[in-house]
PAPA-785538 format. One record per atom (N, C-alpha, C): residue in one letter; x, z, y. Coordinates in steps of 0.1 Angstrom, whole numbers, padded with zeros to 4 digits, always signed. Example, Ala and Ser with C-alpha at 12.3 -4.5 7.8 and 13.67 -1.06 7.14 Angstrom:
<lumgus>
A+0132+0078-0057/A+0123+0078-0045/A+0132+0078-0033/S+0128+0071-0022/S+0137+0071-0011/S+0129+0079+0000/
</lumgus>
This chain:
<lumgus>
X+0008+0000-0012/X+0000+0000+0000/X+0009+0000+0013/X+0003-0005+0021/X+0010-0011+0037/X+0013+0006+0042/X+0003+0014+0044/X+0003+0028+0046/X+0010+0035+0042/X+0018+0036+0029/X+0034+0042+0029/X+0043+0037+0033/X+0045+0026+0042/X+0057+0027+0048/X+0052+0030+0064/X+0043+0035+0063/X+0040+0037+0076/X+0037+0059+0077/X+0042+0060+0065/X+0045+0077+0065/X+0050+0083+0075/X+0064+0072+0077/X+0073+0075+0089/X+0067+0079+0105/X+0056+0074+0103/X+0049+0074+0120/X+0038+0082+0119/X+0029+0080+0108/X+0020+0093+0110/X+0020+0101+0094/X+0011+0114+0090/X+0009+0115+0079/X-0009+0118+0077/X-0013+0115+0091/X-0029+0121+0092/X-0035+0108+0089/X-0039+0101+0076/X-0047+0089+0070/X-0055+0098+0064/X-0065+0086+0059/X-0076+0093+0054/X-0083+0079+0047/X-0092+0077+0033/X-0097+0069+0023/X-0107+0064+0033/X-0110+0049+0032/X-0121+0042+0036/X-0124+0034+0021/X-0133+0038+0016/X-0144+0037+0007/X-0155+0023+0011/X-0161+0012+0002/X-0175+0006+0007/X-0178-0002-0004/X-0189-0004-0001/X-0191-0018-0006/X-0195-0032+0004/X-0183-0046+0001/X-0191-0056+0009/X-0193-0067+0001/X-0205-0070+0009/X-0215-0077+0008/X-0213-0095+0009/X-0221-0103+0009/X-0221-0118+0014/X-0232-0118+0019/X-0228-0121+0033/X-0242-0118+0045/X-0243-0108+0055/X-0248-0108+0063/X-0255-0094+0070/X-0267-0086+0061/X-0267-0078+0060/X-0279-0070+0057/X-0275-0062+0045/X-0285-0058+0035/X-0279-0048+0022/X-0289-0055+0012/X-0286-0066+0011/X-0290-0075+0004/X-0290-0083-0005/X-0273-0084+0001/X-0261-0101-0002/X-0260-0095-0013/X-0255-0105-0020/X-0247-0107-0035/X-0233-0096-0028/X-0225-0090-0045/X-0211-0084-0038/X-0202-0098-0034/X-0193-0090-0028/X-0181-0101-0027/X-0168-0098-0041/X-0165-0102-0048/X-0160-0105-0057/X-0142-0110-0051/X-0134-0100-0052/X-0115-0110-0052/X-0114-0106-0041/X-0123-0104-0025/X-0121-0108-0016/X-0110-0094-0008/X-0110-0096-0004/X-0093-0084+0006/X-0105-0083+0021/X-0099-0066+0021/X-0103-0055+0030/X-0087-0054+0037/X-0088-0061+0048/X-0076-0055+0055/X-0078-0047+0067/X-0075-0034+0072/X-0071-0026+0078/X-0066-0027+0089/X-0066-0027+0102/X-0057-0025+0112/X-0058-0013+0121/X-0048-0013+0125/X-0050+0001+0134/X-0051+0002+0150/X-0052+0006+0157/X-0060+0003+0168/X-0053-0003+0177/X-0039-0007+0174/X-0033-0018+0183/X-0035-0031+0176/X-0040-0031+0164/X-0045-0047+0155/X-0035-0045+0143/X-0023-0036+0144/X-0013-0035+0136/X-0017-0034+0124/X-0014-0040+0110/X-0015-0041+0095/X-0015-0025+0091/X-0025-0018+0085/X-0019-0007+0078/X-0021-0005+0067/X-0032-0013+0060/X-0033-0012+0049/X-0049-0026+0038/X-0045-0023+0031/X-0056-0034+0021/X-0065-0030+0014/X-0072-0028+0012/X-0073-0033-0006/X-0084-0044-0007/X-0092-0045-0021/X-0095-0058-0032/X-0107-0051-0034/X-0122-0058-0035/X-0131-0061-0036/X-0132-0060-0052/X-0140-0049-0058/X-0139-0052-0075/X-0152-0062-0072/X-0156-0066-0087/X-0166-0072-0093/X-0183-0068-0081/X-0181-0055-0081/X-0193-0048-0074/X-0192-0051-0059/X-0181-0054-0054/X-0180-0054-0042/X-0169-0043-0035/X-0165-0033-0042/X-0160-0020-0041/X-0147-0021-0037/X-0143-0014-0026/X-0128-0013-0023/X-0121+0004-0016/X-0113+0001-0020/X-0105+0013-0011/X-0096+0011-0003/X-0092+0019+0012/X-0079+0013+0013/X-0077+0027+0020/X-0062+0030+0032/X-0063+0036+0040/X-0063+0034+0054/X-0066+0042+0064/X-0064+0042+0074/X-0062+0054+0085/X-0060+0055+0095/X-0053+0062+0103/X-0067+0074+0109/X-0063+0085+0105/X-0078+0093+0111/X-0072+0093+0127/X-0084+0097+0132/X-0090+0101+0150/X-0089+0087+0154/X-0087+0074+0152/X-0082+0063+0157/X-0092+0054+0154/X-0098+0047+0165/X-0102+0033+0166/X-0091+0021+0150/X-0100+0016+0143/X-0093+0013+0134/X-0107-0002+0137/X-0097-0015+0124/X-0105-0027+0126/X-0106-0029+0112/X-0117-0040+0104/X-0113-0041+0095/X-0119-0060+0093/X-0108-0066+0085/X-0107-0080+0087/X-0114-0087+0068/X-0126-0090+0070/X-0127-0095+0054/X-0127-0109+0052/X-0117-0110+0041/X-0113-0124+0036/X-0120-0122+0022/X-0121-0140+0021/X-0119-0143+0007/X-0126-0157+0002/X-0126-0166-0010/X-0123-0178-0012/X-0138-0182-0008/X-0136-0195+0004/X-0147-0197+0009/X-0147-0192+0016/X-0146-0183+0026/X-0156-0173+0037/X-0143-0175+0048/X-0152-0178+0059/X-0147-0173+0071/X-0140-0161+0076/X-0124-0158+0079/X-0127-0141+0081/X-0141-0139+0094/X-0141-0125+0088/X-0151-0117+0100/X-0147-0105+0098/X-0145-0102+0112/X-0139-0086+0115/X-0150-0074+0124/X-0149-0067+0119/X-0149-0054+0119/X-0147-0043+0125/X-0150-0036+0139/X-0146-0026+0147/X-0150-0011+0144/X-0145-0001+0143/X-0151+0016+0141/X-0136+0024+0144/X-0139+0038+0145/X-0134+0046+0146/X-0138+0058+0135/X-0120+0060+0130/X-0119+0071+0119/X-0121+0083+0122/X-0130+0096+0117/X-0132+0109+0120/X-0115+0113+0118/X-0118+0125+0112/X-0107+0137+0104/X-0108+0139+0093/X-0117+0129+0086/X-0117+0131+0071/X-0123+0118+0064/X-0125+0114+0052/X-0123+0100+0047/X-0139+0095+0052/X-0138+0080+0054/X-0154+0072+0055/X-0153+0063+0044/X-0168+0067+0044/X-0174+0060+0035/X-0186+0053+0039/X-0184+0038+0038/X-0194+0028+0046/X-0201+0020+0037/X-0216+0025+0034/X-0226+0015+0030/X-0229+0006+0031/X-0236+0003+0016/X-0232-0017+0015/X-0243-0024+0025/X-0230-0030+0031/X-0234-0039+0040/X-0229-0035+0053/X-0222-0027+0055/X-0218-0022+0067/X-0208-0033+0073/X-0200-0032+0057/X-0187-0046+0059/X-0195-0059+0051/X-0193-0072+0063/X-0197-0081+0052/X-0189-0098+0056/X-0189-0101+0042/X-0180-0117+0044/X-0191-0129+0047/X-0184-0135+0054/X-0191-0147+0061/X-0189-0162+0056/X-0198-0165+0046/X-0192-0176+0039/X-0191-0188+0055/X-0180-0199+0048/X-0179-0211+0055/X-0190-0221+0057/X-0195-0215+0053/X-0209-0229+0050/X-0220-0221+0066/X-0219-0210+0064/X-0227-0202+0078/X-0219-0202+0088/X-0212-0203+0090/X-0198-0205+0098/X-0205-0222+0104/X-0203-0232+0095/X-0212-0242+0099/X-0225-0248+0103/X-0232-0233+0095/X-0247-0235+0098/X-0247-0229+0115/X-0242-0217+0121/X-0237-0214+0129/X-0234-0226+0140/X-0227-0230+0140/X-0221-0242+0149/X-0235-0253+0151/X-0237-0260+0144/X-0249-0266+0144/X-0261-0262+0146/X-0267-0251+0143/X-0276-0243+0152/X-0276-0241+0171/X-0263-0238+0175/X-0257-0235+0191/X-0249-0251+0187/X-0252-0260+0188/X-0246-0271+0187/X-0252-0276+0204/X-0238-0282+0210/X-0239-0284+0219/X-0232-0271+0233/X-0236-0262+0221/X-0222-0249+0233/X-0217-0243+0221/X-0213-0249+0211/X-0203-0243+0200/X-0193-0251+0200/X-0182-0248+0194/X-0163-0253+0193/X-0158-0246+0187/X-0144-0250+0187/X-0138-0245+0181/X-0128-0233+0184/X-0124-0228+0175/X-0119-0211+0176/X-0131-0200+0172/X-0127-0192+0178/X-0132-0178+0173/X-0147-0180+0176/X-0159-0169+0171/X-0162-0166+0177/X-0175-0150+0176/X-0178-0143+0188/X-0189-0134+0186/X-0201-0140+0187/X-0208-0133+0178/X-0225-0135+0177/X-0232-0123+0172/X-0243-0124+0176/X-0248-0106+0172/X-0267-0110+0178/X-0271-0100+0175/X-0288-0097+0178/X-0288-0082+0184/X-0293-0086+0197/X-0296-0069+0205/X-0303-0068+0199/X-0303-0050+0195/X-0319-0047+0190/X-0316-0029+0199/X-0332-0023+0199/X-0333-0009+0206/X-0325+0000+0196/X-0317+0009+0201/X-0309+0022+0195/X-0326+0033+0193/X-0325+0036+0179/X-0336+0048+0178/X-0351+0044+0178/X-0353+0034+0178/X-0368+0031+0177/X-0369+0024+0166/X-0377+0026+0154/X-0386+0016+0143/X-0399+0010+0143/X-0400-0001+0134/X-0416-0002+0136/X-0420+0005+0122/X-0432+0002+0115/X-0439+0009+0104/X-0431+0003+0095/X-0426-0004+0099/X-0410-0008+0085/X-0398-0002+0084/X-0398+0005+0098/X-0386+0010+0098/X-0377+0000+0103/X-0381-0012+0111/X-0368-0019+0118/X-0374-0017+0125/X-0357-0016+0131/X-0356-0019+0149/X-0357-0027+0161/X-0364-0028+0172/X-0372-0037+0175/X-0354-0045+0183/X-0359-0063+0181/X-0358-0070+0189/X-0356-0068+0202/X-0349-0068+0213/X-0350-0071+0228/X-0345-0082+0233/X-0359-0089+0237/X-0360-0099+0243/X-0353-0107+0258/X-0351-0095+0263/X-0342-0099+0277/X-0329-0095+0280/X-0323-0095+0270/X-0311-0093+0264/X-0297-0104+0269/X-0288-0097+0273/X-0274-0109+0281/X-0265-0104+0272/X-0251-0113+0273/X-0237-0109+0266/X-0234-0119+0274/X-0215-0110+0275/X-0206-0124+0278/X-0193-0113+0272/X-0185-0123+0271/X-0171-0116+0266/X-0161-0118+0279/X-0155-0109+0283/X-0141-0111+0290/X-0129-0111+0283/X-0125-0120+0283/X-0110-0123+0274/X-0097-0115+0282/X-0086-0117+0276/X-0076-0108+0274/X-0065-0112+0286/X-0071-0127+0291/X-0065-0132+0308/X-0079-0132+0319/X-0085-0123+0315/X-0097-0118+0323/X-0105-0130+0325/X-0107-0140+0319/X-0116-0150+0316/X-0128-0145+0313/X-0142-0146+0323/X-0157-0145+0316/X-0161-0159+0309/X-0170-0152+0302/X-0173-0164+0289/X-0189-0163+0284/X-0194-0165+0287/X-0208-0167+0288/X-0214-0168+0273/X-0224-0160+0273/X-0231-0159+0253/X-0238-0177+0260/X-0238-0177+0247/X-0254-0189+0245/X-0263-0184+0238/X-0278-0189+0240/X-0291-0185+0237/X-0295-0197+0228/X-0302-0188+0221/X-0315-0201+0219/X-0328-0201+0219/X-0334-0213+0216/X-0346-0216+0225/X-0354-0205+0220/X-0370-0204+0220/X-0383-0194+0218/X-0381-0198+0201/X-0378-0206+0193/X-0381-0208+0178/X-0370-0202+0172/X-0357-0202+0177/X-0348-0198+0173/X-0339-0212+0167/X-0342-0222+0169/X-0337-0234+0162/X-0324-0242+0165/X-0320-0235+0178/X-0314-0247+0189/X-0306-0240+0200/X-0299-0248+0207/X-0293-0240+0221/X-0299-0244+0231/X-0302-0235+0237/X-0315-0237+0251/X-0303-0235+0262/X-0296-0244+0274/X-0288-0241+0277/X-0296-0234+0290/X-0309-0236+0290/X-0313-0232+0306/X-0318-0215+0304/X-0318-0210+0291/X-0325-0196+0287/X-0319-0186+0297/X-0326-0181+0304/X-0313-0170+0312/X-0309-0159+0302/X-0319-0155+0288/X-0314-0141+0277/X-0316-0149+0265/X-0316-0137+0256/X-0312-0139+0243/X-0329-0143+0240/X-0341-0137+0249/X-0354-0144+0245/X-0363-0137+0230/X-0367-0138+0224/X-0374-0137+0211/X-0366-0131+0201/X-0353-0144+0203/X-0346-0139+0190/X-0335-0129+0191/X-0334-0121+0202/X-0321-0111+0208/X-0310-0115+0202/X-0311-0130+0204/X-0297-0140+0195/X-0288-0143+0207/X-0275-0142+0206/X-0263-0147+0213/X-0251-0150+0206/X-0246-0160+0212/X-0230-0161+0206/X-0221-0167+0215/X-0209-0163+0215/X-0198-0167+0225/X-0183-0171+0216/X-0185-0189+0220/X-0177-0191+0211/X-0162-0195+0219/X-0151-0202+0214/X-0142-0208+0213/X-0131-0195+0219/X-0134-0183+0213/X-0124-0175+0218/X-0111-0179+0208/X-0102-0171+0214/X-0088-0170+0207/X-0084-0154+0201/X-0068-0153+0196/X-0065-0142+0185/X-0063-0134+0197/X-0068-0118+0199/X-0064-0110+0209/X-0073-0099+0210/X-0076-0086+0218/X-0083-0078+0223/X-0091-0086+0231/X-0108-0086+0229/X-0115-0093+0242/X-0125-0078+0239/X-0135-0076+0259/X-0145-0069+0257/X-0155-0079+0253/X-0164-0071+0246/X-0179-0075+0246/X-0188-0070+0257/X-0194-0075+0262/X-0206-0067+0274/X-0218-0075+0268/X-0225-0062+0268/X-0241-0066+0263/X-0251-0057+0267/X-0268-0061+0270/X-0271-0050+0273/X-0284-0059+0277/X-0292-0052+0285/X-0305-0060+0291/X-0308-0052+0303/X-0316-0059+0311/X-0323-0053+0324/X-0339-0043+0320/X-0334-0033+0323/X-0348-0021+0326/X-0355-0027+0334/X-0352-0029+0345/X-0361-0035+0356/X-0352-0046+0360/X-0358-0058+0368/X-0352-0069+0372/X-0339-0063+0380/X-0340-0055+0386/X-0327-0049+0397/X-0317-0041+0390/X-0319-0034+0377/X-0315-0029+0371/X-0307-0029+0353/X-0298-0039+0353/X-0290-0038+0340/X-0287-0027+0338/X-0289-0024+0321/X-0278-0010+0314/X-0271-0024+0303/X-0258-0016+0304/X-0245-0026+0299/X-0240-0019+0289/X-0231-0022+0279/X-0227-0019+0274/X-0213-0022+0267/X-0203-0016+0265/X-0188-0024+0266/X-0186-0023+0251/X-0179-0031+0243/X-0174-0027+0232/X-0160-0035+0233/X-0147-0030+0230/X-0133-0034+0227/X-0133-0042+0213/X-0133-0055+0208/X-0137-0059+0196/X-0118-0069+0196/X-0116-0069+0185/X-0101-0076+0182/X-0110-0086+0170/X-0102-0100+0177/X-0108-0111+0174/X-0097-0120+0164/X-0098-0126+0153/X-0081-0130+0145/X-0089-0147+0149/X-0079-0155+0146/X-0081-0166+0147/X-0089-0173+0141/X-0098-0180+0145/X-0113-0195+0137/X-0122-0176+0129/X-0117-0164+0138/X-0128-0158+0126/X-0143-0157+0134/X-0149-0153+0127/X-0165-0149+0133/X-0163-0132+0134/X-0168-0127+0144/X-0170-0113+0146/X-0183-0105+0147/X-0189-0104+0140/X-0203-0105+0138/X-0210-0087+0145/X-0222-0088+0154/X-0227-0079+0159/X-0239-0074+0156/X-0242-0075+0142/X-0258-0076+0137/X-0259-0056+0131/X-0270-0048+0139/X-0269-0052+0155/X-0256-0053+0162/X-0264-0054+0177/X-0255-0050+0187/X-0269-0040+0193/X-0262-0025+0192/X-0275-0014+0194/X-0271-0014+0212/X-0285-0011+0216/X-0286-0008+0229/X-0294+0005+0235/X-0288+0016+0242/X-0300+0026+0245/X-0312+0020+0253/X-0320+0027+0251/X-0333+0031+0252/X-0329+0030+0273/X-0321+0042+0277/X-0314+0045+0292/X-0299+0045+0288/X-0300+0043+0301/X-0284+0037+0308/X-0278+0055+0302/X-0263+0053+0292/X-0255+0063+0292/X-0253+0074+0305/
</lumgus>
């Protein structure tokens, strides 16, 4: 493991436990072969591991620390992974982590076809922090923005799509129906995310997330939770 030679620098690690998935949701088939890699909150390598039959992996990582995690494997786009490690080991339910086959990756592009390219990119669905319906999902928000600021302070604008969800609406001013967005042709680096919606027309609550982006991967935000009130 990448993590003993990194004894030298710390000795406070701690087991990250899961199972992932193929897809968003707790749904997908497991992922089978595919590698859990680790980074530590500068993006630095710290450790791996391997996807059993079930999906199941272990690896380590660095407690109290913003930590990333990057999933590969044959077929799949990487898609990476942002959290922070307690003081003691996590353990992340199936679906928390999940691989993004290449074929969605394409379906993806042709969907936002016409403000999709090439390189990286974020995509996610606002939904409300703390509220369910009689299913127990969380609602949709309809007037929902994103843009990313890149790492040479470049804004970068989400795209929307239309009321069906079918298509890129380039005139939509939000995410609309589907609290759908994606911001593509980023590059390898630290970029923020800002997302969030208007309470009242005069009034945005925003929201920042630090997300590390690896090259052609997808960084997926399903959700991207939003309070209820502004922090």
């Amino acid at each position: 493991m990448l993590a003993l030679l990194l004894l030298g620098c710390t000795e406070k690690i701690g087991l990250v436990t899961g199972i992932v998935l193929v897809g968003p949701g707790e749904v997908g088939s497991p992922l089978q072969d595919g590698t859990v890699r680790i980074l530590g909150d500068a993006a630095e390598p710290f450790d791996e591991g391997i996807t059993d039959r079930d999906g199941r992996f272990e690896a380590t990582a660095p407690l109290g620390l913003n930590i990333f995690a990057v999933i590969e494997g044959e077929g799949m786009t990487p898609s990476v992974f942002s959290g922070t490690m307690g003081q003691g080991d996590l353990v992340l339910p199936a679906g928390n982590l999940f691989a993004w086959p290449e074929t969605e990756r394409a379906a993806l592009d042709a969907t936002f076809a016409g403000c999709s390219g090439p390189g990286a990119v974020i995509t996610g669905e606002v939904r409300l922090f703390g509220a369910t319906d009689d299913n127990g999902v969380s609602p949709l928000i309809t007037n929902a923005f994103a843009w990313v600021e890149t790492p040479d302070g470049e804004r970068i604008d989400a795209c929307y799509l239309d009321e069906d969800g079918e298509a890129w609406a380039p005139d939509a001013p939000n995410a609309g129906p589907q609290g759908r967005y994606a911001v593509f042709g980023l590059q390898r680096g630290f970029h923020q995310l800002v997302y969030g919606y208007h309470i009242t027309e005069d009034i945005p609550l925003e929201h920042r997330l630090t997300l590390w982006v690896e090259d052609d991967s997808v960084v997926p935000q399903y959700p991207a939770w939003a309070d209820l009130f502004a922090p």
